[in-house]
N, C-alpha and C positions, 0 to 999 in steps of 0.2 A: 448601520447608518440609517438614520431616518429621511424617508422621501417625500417631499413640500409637494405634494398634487397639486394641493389648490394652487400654491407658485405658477408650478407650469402652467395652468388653467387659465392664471389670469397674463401670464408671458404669451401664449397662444391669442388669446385675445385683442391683446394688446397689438400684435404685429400683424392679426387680422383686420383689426379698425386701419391700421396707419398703413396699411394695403387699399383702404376702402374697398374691403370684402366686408358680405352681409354671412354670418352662420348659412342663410340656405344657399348659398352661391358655394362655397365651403362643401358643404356636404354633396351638390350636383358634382362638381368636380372629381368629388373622393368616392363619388357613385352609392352613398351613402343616405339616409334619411338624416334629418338634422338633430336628432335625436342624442347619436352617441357624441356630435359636436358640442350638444351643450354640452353634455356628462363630462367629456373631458375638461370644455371652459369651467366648469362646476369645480371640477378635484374630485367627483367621485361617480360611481357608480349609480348614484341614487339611494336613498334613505342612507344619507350619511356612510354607505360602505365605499371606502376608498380604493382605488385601483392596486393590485399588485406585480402588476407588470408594464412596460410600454409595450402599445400593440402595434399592429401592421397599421391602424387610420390612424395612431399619432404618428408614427413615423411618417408617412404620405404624406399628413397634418403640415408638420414639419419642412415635407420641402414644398410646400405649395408658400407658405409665406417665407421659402428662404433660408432656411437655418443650414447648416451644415450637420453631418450627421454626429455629431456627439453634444449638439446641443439639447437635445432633451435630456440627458446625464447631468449635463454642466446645470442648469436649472435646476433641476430637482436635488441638487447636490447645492445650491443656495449660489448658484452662477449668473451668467447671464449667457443668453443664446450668444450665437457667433454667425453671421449674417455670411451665406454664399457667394461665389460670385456673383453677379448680376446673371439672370439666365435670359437666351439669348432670345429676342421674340423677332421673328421672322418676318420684312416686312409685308404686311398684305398684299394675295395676289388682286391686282388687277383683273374683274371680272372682261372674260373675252368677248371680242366685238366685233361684226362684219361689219361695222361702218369705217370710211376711209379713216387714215390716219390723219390727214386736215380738217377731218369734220370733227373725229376725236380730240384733238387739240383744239377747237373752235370751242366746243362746249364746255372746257375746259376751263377758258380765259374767262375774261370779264365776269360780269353779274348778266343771270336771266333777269328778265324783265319778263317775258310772258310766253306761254306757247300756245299750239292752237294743234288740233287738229282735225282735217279733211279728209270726210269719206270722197272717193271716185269710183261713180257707176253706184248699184243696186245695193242695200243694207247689206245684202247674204255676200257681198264680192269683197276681199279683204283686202283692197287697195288704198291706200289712202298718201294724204300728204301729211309732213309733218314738219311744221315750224315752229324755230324756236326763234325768237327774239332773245340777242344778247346787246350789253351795252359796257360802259369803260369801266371797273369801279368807282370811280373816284366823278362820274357827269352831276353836272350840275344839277338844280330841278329844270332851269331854262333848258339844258341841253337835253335831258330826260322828258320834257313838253313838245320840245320839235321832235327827237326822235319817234313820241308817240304817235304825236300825229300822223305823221310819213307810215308808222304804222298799219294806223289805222285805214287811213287808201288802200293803204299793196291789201291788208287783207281782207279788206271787200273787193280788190280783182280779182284775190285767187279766190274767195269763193265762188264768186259768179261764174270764172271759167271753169268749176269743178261742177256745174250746176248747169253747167249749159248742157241742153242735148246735144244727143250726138246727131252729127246729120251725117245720111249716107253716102256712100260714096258714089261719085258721077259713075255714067255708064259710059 
């Protein structure tokens, strides 16, 4: 029985685009150069010699866009693939965080507007403040003009009290 490469090549391809996978994303994955990626998308080898086996990177190939495993048979036998279940993508961890769980949640909500931050004491001393301006989604530009303002006060207080010497203490 005769074996449709180029088929498969361009069935590969095809379920590569409608993954919105690029060939080098493809081959990082499969820990490969992008190289035997074409070859396969091609149908051959190179200088027209056509493949005579499936190898371990179509197979891999294969289940990175999904297929079950008798779909590169069914293809090259003039099929179509047969699509896996869905695999299961784990939701992202949450990178870990010593700030309070209310402040977590704070930066969370609304839209930034702006942040700033404030060294305390000497360049070499890693103290600092750090403020974040948040606002509603949905504020006005009126509402978004006054909250600036009010902004813009507090943080010319806090820098001047981050600016002020220190005075010693009474005796």
């Amino acid at each position: 029985m005769e074996r449709d490469w180029e088929r498969l090549g361009r069935s590969f391809a095809d379920a590569r685009d409608a993954l919105g996978l690029t060939q080098v994303q493809v081959a990082e994955r499969l820990h490969v150069s992008r190289t035997p990626i074409q070859a396969i998308e091609r149908g051959n080898q190179g200088k027209d010699k056509p493949f005579t086996k499936v190898s371990n990177t179509m197979r891999a190939y294969a289940r990175i866009v999904n297929w079950t495993e008798d779909s590169i048979d069914a293809v090259l036998a003039g099929g179509d693939p047969t699509r896996g279940p869905a695999p299961e993508v784990p939701a992202p961890e949450r990178p870990k965080s010593d700030l309070p769980p209310a402040v977590e949640l704070e930066l969370r909500s609304g839209r930034t507007l702006d942040s700033m931050v404030i060294p305390l004491g000497p360049e070499d001393e890693d103290t600092r403040i750090v403020v974040i301006l948040k606002g509603a989604q949905d504020m006005t530009e009126e509402e978004l003009d006054r909250r600036w303002q009010q902004y813009r006060k507090a943080r010319r207080h806090l820098q001047d009290v981050a600016n002020e010497p220190e005075t010693p203490p009474e005796s």
